[in-house]
N, C-alpha and C positions, 0 to 999 in steps of 0.2 A: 352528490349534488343532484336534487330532483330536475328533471328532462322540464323545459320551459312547457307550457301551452295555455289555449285560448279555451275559456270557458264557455264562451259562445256556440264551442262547434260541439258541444253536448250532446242536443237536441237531434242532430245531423249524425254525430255516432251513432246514437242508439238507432236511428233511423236505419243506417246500414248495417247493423246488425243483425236489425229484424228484417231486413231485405236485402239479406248475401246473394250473391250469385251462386248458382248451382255449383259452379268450379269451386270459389271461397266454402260452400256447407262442405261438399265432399271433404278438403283437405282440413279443415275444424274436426267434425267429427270422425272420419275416419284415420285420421292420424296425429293431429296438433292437440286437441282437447284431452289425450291419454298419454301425450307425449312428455318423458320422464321428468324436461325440464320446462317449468312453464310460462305458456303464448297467451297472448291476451290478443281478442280480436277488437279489432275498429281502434288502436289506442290513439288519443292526442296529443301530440307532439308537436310544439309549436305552433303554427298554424293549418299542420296538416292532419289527416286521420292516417295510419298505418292500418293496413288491413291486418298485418298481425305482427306484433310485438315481444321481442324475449327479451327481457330486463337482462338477465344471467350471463346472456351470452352479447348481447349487445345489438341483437339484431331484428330488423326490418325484412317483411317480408312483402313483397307488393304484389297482388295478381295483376295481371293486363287482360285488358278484352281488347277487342280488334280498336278502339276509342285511341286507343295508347299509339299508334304505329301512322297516326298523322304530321304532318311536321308541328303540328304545334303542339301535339301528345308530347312526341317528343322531347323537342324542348321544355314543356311544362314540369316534364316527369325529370329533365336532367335537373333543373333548377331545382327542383324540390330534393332530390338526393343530396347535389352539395351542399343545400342548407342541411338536410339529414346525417349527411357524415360528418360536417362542420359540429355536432353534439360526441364525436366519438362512436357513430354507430356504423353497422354494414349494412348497406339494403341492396339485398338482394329481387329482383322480378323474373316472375313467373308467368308463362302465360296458360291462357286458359286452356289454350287448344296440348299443349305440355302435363297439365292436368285430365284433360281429359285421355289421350291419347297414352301418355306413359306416368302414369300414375307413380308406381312402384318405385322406379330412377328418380321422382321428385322428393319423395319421403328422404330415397339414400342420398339424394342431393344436401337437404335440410340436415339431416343427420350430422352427416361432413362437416359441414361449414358451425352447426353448433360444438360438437365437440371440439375441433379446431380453435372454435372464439374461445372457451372455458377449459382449457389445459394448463 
């Protein structure tokens, strides 16, 4: 059964697409974009955007910027998970400062948790 979403936030996808954050290009192309099973960026889902999506494995990938770590981030971002895992999915978040700082542990992080999802 195809993942519900709003075609409204099209416009707004591609928008962030073309306007990733430094953190979000780095993990696209130097690891997700050649990654064996594949992530789709900006996907819509419901009424939110997933910054990166794996059909296969079932999973959400969220970056955070420091925006995320206010209480109302917070709570914003919780809300949006349990309607996210309420589809069957796992979202996982990452922060920026985690991407920039230990790169390599984030790759082996993602690794994990997809082969895990798809066994």
């Amino acid at each position: 059964m195809p993942l519900p979403y709003n075609g409204k936030n099209k416009p707004l996808a591609k928008a962030l697409r073309k306007n990733a954050t430094r953190q979000e290009n780095h993990l696209w192309y130097d690891f997700l974009s050649t990654y064996p099973v594949k992530f789709r960026r900006q996907r819509m889902i419901d009424n939110f955007i997933a910054d990166f999506y794996c059909k296969e494995a079932k999973l959400i990938i969220e970056i955070d910027g420091s925006q995320h770590y206010s209480m109302q981030g917070l709570q914003e971002d919780q809300y949006r998970t349990d309607i996210l895992e309420g589809y069957d999915l796992k979202v996982i978040r990452i922060t920026n400062q985690q991407i920039d700082k230990n790169f390599y542990q984030v790759c082996l992080y993602i690794d994990q948790i997809v082969k895990e999802s798809i066994e």
